[in-house]
DRENPA-3360 file (N, C-alpha, C; in nm, 2 decimals, always signed):
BEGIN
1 = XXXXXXXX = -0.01/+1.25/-1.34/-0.07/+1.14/-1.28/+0.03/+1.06/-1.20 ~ -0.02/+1.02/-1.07/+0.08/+0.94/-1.04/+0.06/+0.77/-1.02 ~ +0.21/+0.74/-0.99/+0.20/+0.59/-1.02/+0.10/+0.51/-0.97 ~ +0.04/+0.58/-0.85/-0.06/+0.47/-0.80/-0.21/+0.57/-0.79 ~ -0.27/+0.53/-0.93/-0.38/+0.62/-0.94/-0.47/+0.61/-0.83 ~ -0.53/+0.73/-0.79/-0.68/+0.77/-0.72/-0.83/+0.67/-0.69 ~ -0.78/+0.66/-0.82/-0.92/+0.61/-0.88/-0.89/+0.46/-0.93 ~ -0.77/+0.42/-0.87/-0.76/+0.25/-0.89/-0.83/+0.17/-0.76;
9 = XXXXXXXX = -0.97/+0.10/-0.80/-1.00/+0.02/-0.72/-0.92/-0.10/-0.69 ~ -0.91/-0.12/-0.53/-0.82/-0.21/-0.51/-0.91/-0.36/-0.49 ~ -0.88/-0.43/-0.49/-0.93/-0.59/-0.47/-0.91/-0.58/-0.31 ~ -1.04/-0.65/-0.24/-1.08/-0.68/-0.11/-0.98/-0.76/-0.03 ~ -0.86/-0.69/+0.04/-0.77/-0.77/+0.12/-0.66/-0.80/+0.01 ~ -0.64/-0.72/-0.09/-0.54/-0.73/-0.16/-0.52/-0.85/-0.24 ~ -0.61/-0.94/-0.30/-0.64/-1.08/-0.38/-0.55/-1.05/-0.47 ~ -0.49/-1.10/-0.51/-0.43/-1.06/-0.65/-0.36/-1.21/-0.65;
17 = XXXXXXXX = -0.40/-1.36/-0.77/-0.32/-1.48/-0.75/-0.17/-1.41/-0.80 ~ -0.10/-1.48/-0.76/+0.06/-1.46/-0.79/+0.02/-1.54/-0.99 ~ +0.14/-1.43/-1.02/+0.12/-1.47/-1.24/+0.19/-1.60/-1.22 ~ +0.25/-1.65/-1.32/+0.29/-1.77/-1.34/+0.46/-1.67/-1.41 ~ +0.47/-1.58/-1.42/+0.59/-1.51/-1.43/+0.69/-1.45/-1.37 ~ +0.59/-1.47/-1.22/+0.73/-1.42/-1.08/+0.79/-1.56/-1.06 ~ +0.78/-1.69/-1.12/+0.77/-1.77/-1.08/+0.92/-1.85/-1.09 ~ +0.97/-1.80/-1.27/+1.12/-1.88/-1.26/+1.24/-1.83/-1.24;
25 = XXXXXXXX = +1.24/-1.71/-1.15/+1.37/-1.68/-1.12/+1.35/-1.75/-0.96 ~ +1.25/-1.74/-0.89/+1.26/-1.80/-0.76/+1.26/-1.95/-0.78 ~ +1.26/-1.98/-0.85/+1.25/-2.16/-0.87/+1.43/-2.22/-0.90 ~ +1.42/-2.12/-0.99/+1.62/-2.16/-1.03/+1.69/-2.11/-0.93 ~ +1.64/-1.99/-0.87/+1.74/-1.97/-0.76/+1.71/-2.09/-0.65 ~ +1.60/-2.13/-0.63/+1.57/-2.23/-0.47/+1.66/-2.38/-0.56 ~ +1.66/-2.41/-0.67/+1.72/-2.54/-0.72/+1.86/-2.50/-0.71 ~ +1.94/-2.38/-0.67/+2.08/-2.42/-0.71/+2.10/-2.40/-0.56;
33 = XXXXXXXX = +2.03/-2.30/-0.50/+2.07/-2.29/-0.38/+2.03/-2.37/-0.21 ~ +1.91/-2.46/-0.25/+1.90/-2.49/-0.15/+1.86/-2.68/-0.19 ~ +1.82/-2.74/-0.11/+1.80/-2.89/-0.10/+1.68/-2.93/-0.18 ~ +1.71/-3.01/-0.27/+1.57/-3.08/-0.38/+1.45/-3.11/-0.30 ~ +1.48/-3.14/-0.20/+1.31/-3.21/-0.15/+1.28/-3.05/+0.00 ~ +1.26/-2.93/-0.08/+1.23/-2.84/+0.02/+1.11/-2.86/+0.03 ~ +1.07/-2.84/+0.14/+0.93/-2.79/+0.20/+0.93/-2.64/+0.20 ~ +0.78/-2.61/+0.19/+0.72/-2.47/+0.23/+0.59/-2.47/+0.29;
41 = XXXXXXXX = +0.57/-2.35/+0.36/+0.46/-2.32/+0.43/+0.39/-2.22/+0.32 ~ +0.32/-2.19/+0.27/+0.23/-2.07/+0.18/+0.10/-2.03/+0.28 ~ +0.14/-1.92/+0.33/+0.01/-1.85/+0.52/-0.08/-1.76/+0.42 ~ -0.04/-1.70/+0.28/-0.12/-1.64/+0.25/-0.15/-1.67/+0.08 ~ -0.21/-1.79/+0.12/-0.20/-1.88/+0.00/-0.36/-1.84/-0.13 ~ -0.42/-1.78/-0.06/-0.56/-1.73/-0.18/-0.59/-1.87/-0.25 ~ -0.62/-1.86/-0.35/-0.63/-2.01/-0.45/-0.55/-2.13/-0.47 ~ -0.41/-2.10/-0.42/-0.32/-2.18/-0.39/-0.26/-2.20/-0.54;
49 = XXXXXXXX = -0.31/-2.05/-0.61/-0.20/-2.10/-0.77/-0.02/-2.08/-0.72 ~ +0.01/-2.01/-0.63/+0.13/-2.02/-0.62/+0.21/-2.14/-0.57 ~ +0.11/-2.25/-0.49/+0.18/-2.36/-0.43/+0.14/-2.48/-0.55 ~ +0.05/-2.45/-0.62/+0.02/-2.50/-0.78/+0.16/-2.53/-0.87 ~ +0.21/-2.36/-0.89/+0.35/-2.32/-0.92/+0.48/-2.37/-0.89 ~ +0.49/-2.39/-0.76/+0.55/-2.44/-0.70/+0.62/-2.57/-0.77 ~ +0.47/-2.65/-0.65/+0.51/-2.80/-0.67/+0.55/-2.85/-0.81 ~ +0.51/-2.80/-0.92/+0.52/-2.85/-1.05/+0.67/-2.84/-1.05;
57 = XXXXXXXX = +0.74/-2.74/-0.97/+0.91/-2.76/-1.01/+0.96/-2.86/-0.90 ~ +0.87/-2.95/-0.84/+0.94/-3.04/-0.75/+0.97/-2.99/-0.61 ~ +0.88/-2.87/-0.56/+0.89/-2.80/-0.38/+0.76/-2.90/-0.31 ~ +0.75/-2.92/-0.23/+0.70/-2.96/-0.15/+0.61/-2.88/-0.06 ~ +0.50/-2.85/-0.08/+0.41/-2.74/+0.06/+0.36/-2.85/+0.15 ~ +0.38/-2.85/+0.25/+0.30/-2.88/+0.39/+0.23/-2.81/+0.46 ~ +0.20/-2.71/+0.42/+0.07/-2.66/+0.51/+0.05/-2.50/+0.42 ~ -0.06/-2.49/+0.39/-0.13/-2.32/+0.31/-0.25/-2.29/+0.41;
65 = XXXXXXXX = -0.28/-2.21/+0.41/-0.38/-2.13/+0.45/-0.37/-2.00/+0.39 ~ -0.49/-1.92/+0.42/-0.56/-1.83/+0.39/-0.64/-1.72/+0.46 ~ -0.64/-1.60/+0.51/-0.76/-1.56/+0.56/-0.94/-1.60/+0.51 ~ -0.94/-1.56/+0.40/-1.05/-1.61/+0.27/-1.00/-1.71/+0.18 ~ -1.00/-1.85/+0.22/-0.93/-1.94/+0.08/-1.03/-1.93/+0.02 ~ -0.95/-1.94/-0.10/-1.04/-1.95/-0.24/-1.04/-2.10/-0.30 ~ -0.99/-2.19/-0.26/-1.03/-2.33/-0.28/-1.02/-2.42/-0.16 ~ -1.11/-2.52/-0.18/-1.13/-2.58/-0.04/-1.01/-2.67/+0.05;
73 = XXXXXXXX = -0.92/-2.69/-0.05/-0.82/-2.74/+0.04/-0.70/-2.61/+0.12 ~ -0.73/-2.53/+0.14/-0.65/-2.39/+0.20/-0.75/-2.39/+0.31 ~ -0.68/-2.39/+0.47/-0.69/-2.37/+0.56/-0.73/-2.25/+0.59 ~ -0.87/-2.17/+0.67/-0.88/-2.08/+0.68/-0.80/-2.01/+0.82 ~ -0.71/-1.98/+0.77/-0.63/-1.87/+0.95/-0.58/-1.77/+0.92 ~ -0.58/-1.63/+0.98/-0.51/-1.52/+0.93/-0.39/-1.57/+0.96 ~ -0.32/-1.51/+0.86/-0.17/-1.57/+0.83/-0.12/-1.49/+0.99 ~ -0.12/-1.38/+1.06/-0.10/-1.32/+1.17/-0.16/-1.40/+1.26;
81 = XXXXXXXX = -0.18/-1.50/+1.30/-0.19/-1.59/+1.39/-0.17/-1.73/+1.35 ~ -0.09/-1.77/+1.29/-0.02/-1.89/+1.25/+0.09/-1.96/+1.38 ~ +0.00/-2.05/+1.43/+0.08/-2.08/+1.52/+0.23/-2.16/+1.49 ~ +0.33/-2.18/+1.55/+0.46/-2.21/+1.52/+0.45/-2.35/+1.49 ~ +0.35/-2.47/+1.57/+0.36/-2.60/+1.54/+0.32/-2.61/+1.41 ~ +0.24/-2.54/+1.37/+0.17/-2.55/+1.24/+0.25/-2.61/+1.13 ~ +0.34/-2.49/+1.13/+0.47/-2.48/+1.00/+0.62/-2.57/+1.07 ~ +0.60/-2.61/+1.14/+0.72/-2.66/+1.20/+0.80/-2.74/+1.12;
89 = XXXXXXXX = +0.69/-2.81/+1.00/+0.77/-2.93/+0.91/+0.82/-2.87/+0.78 ~ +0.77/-2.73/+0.76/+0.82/-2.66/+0.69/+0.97/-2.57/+0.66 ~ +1.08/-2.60/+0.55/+1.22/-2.53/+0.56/+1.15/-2.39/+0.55 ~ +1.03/-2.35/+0.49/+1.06/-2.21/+0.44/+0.92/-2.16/+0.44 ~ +0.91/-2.01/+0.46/+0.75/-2.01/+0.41/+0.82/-1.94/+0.30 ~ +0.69/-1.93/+0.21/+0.70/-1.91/+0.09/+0.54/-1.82/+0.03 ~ +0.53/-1.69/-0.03/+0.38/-1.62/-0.01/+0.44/-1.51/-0.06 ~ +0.28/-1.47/-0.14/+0.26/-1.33/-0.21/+0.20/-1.26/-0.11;
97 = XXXXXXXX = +0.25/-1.20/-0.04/+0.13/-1.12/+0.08/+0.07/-1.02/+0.03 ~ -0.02/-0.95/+0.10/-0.07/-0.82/+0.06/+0.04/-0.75/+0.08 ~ +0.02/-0.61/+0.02/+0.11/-0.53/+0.01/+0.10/-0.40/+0.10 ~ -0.01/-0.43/+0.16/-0.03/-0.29/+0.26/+0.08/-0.28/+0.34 ~ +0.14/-0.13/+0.40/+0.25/-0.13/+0.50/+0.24/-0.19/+0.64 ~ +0.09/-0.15/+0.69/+0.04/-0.20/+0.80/+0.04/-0.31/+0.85 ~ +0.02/-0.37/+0.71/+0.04/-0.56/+0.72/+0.15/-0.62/+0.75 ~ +0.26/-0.54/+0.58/+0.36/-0.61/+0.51/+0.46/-0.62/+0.67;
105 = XXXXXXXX = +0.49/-0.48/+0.75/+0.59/-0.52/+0.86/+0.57/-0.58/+0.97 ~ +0.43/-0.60/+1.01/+0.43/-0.70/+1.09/+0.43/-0.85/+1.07 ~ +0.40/-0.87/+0.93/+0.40/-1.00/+0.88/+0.57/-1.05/+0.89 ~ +0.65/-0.93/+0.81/+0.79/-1.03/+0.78/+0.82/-1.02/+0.92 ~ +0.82/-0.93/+1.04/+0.86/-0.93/+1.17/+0.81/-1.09/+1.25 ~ +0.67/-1.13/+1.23/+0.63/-1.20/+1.21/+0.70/-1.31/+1.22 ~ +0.69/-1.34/+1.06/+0.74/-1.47/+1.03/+0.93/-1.50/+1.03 ~ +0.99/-1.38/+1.04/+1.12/-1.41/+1.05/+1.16/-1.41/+1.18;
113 = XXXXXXXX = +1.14/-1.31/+1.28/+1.18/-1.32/+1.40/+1.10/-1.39/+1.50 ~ +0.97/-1.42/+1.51/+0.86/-1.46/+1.58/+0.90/-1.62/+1.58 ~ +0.86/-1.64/+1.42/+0.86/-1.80/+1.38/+0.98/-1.86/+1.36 ~ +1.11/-1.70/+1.34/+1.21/-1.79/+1.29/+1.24/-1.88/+1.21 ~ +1.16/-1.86/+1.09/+1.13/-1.92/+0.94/+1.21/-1.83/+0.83 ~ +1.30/-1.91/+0.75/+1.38/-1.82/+0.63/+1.24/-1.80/+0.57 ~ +1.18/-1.68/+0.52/+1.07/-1.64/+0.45/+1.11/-1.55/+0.31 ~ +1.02/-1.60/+0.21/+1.02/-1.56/+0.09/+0.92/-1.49/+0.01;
121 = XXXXXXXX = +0.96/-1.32/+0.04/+0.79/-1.28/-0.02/+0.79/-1.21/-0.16 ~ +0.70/-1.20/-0.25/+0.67/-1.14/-0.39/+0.64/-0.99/-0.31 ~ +0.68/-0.88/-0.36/+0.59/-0.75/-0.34/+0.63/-0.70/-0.39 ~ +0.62/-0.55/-0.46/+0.72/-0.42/-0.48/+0.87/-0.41/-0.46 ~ +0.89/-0.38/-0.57/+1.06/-0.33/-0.53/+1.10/-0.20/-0.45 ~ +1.02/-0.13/-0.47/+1.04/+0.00/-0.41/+1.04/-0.01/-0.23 ~ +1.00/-0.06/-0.19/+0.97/-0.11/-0.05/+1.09/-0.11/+0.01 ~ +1.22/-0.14/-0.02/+1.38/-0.14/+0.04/+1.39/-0.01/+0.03;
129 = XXXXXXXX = +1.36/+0.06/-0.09/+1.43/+0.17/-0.10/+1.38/+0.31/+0.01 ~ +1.26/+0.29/+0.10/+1.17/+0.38/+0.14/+1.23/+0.40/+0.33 ~ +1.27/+0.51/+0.35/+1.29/+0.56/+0.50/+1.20/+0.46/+0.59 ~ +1.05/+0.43/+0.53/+1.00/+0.35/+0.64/+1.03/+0.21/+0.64 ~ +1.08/+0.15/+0.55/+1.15/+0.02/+0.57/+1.29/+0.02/+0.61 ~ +1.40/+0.13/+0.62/+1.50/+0.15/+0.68/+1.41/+0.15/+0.80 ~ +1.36/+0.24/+0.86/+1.31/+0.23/+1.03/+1.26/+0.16/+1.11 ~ +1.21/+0.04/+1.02/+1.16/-0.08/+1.05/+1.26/-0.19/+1.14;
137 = XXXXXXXX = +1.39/-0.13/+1.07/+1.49/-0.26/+1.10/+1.48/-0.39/+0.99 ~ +1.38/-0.41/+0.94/+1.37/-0.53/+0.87/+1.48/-0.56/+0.75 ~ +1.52/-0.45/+0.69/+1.63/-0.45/+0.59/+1.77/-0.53/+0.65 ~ +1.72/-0.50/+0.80/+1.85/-0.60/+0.83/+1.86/-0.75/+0.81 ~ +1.76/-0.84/+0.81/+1.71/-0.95/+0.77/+1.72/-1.01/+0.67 ~ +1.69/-0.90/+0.53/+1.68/-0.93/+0.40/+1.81/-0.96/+0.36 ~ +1.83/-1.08/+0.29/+1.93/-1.17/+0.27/+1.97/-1.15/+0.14 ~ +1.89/-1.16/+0.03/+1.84/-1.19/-0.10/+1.73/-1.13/-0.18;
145 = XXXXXXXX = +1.78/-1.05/-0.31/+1.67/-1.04/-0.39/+1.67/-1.09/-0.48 ~ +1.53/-1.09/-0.56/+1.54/-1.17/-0.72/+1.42/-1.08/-0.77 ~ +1.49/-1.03/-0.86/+1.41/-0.92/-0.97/+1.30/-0.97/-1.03 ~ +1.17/-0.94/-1.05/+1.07/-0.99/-1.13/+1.04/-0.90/-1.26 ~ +1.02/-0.83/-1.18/+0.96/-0.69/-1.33/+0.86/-0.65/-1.30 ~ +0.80/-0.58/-1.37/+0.64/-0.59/-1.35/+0.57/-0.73/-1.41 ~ +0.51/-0.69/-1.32/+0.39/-0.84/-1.34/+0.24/-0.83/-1.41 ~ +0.15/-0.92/-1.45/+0.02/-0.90/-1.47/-0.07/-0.96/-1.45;
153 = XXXXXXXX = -0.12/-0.86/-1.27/-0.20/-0.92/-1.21/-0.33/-0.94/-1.20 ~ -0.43/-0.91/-1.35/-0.51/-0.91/-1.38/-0.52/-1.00/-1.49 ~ -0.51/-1.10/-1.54/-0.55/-1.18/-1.68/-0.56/-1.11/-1.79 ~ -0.71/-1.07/-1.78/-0.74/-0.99/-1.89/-0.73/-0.88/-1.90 ~ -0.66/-0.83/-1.84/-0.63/-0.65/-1.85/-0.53/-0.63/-1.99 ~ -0.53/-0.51/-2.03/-0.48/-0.51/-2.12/-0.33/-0.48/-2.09 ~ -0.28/-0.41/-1.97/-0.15/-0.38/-1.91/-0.09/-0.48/-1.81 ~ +0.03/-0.46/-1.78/+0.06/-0.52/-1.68/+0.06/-0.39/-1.53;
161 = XXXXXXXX = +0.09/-0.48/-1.41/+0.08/-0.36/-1.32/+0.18/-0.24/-1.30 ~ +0.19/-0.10/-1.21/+0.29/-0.01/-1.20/+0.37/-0.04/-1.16 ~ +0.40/-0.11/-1.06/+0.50/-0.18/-0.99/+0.61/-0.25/-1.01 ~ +0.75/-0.25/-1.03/+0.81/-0.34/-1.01/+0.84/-0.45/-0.87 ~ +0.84/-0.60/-0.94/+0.87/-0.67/-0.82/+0.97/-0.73/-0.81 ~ +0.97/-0.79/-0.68/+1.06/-0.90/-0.67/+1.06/-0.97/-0.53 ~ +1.13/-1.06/-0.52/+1.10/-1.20/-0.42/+1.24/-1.10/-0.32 ~ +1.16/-1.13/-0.17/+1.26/-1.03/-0.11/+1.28/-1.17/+0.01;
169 = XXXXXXXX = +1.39/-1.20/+0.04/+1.41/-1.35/+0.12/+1.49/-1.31/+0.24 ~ +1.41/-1.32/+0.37/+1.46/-1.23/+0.51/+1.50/-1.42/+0.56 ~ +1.63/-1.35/+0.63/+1.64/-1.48/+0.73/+1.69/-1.37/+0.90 ~ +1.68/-1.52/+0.97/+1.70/-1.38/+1.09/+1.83/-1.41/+1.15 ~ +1.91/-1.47/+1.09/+2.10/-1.47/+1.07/+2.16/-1.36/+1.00 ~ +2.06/-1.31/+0.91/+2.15/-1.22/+0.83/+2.28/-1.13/+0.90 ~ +2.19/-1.09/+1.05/+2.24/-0.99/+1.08/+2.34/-0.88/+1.01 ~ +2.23/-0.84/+0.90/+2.27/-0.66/+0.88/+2.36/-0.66/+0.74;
177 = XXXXXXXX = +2.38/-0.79/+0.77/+2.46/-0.79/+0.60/+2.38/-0.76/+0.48 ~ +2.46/-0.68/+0.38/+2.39/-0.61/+0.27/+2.35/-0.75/+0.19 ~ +2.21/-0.75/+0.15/+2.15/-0.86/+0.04/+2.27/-0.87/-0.09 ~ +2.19/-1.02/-0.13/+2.24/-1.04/-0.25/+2.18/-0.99/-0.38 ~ +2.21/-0.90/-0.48/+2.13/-0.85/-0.53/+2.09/-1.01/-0.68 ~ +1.99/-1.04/-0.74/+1.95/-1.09/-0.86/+1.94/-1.02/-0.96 ~ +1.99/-0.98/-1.09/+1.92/-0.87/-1.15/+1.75/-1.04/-1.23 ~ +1.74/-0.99/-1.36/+1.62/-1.07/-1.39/+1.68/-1.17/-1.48;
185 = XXXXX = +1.61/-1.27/-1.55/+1.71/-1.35/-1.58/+1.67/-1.35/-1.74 ~ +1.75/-1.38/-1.83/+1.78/-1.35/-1.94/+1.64/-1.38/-2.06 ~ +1.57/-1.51/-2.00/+1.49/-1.51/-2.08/+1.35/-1.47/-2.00 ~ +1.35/-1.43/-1.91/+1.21/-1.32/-1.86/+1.15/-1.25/-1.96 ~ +0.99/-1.28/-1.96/+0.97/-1.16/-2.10/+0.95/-1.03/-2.04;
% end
C-alpha cells in the first residue's frame, strides 16, 4: 500500500483547519526571532483557526482571506490574486495552503517574489526533498525549517495523517543559501 492511498477521499480544495499542534514551534521560533508586535497576512485562512492560534500568542493578523471562508469575518479572494496593497501593513504572511503542486509553486512564487513578503507555510516535509521542487528554483528562497511531525487533520479520526510536516519560511534575500534546519522541539507530542 502506498503512503498516499487510492481510495483516500480528499476534502474539496484541500480544507483541512491547521491542528493546534503545528502551532508551538512556529510561535517560539517567531518570539525569539523576530519583533513582539508582528503582523501577518493569513490568504488562505479557511475558518481562521490558525489566525485564532496565532493571536493568542500575541501576533497580530491584518488582513485573512479565503477562497471559500468558513467564517464571516475572512474575506472572500483567491489567495492567487491578492493584491499587494492589501497585505502591505503586514511583516509576514503566514498560511496552511493547499498542498497541491499546481497550486503550492505558484503560490510561494507568488507570495515571495511577486509580493515580496517573508512567507511562512505548513505543508509536507517531503516537498524539499523532490527533483520537482529542486526545478522550481524555489529551494533557493527557503530560509528556514521547523519540524512539526505528523499532524491530525481530522478531529475525530482515529490516526494522525501520513505526512510529515513542517513550517517552510521563503524570503526572497535568501539567495540560495542552505536553510536553517529546526529539528522538533522537546516537548511536541
Amino acid at each position: 500500500m502506498s503512503k498516499r492511498s487510492a481510495n483516500f477521499i480528499r476534502r474539496e480544495r484541500d480544507y483541512y483547519p491547521t491542528p493546534a499542534q503545528a502551532i508551538p514551534s512556529l510561535t517560539d521560533h517567531l518570539k525569539k526571532e523576530f519583533p513582539a508586535n508582528l503582523s501577518f497576512a493569513e490568504v488562505c485562512a479557511g475558518n481562521g483557526q490558525l489566525v485564532r492560534f496565532l493571536e493568542e500568542t500575541g501576533l497580530h493578523c491584518c488582513f485573512k482571506s479565503d477562497i471559500e471562508p468558513q467564517a464571516d469575518d475572512i474575506l472572500k479572494i483567491d489567495a492567487m490574486r491578492i493584491d499587494p496593497n492589501q497585505i502591505m501593513k503586514a511583516d509576514m504572511i503566514v498560511t496552511n495552503p493547499p498542498w497541491r503542486r499546481d497550486f503550492l509553486h505558484d503560490f510561494i512564487f507568488m507570495c515571495v517574489v511577486k509580493l515580496g513578503k517573508p512567507t511562512w507555510l505548513l505543508f509536507d516535509s517531503d516537498w524539499m526533498h523532490t527533483l520537482q521542487a529542486k526545478k522550481t528554483g524555489l529551494l533557493n528562497y527557503l530560509s528556514t525549517i521547523l519540524s512539526v511531525g505528523r499532524l491530525k487533520w481530522i478531529p475525530d479520526s482515529k490516526h494522525s495523517g501520513k505526512d510529515n510536516c513542517q513550517w517552510h519560511y521563503f524570503i526572497k534575500s535568501n539567495n540560495g543559501r542552505p536553510p536553517k534546519f529546526h529539528g522538533r522541539l522537546l516537548n511536541d507530542s
